[in-house]
N, C-alpha and C positions, 0 to 999 in steps of 0.2 A: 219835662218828664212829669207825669202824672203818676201821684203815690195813691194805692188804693184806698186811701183814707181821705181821699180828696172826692172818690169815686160815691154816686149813690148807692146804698145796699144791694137795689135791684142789679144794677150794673156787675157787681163783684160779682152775683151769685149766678147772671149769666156765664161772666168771664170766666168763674172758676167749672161752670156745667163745660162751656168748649174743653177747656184742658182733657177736664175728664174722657168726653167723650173723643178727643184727638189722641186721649193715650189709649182707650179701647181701640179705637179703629188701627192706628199704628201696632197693636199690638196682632188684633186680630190678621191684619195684613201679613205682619211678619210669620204668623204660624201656615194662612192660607200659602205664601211662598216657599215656606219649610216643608208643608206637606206635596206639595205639587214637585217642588227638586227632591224631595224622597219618593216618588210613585213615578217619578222619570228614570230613576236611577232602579229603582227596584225593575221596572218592566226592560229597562235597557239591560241589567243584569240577566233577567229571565232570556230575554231573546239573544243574547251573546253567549250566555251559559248552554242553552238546546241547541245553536248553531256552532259554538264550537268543539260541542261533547265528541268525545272519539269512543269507537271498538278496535280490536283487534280480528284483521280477518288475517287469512292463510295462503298463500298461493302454492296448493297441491303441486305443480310444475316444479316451479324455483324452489320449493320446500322454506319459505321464509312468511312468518309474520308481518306485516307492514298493518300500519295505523289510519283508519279509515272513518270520514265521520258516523254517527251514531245512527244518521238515517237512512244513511248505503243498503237499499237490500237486495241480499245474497242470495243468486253470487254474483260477484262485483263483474262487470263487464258482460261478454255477449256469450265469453265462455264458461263452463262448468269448472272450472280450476281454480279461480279466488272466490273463498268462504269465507263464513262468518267465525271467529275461533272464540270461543267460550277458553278463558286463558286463566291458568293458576298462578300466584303467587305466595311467598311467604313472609311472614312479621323481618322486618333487619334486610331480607334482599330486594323488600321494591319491587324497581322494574329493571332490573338487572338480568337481561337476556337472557343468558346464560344460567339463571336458576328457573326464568319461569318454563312453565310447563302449560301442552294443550291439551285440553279437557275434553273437549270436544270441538267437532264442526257442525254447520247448521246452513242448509241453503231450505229455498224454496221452488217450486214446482212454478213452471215459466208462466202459466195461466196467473197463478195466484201472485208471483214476483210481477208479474204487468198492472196487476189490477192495484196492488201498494203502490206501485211507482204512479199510476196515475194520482191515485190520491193523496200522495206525496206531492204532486203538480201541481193537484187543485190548491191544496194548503199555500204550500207556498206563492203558490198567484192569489191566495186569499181570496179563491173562487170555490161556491158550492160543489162539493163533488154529491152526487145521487146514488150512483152504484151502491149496491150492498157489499158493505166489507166483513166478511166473519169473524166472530170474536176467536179467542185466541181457545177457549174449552169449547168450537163447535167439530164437531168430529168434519165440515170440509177443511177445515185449518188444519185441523191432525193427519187428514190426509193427504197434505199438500206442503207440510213440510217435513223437514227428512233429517235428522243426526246421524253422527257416525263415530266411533274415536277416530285419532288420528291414521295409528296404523293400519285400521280395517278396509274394506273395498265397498261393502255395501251398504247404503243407508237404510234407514228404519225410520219408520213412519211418525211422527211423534209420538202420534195415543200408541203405540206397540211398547209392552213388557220390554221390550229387549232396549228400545229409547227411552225410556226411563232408567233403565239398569246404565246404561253410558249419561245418561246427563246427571246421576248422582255419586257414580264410582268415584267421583274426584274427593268428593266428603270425607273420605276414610286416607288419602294422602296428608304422608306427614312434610315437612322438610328436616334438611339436616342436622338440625338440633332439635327435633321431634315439635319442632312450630304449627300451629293448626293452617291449614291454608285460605283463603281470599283470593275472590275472583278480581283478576287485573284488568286496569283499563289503560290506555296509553295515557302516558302522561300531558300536558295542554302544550307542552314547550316545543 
């Protein structure tokens, strides 16, 4: 066993530069591995979080709510009967059926519903899509998608007065202990 005092100067003061730079490098390793399992976990969270986010759409037939992912768009299937449901709740009842309430429905015009779902395709095949998709303030949006309250028969065009008056009526609901209301979303379970 060799005592450092047995060692030449030069010697220690290499021996002690390794330590040094073997506790940088170890150190720096450990944060590069901390950072890289945080940016795995963040982006796995991101994409588990958009893939499992849910709506509430409606099925005008069955007259029932059911829980549909977030990128569904409406109306669900080939037919016009399951929509999008813009859903109320209040502070204390959750998502307790039985208190929430629908605010509104919302589909889209078949032209405009094909050309999302394409680009909903491309996304998720993580292939360029080219087509031009209108922003949601261009008056073809507004004219291609449609609201309604529940009980009514006719939709209304977005940009129209009368869809505005139905997509904000729900504002001025209270619940039964005069609760302000919040829009619900299914819950993840």
């Amino acid at each position: 066993m060799v005592d450092q005092l047995d060692l030449p100067p030069i010697a220690v003061a290499v021996k002690q530069s390794w330590k040094t730079w073997l506790a940088y490098a170890g150190a720096a390793a450990l944060a590069t591995l901390s950072l890289v399992v945080a940016f795995n976990k963040a982006t796995h969270f991101h994409r588990q979080g958009e893939a499992g986010a849910r709506v509430w759409f409606y099925d005008q037939t069955a007259h029932r709510l059911y829980p549909a992912p977030r990128d569904r768009i409406p109306p669900d299937g080939s037919g016009d009967s399951k929509v999008r449901a813009v859903v109320i709740g209040f502070p204390g009842m959750e998502n307790d059926m039985r208190q929430l309430k629908i605010a509104y429905l919302e589909k889209y015009a078949p032209d405009l519903k094909a050309l999302l779902e394409r680009a909903e395709a491309a996304h998720t095949a993580r292939k360029p899509f080219t087509e031009k998709i209108p922003s949601n303030a261009s008056d073809e949006f507004k004219n291609n998608a449609f609201v309604k309250a529940p009980d009514e028969v006719d939709w209304h065009k977005l940009g129209t007065a009368e869809a505005r008056e139905v997509m904000s009526a729900w504002r001025d609901w209270r619940g039964p202990a005069g609760q302000m209301p919040f829009v619900s979303v299914p819950s993840m379970e």
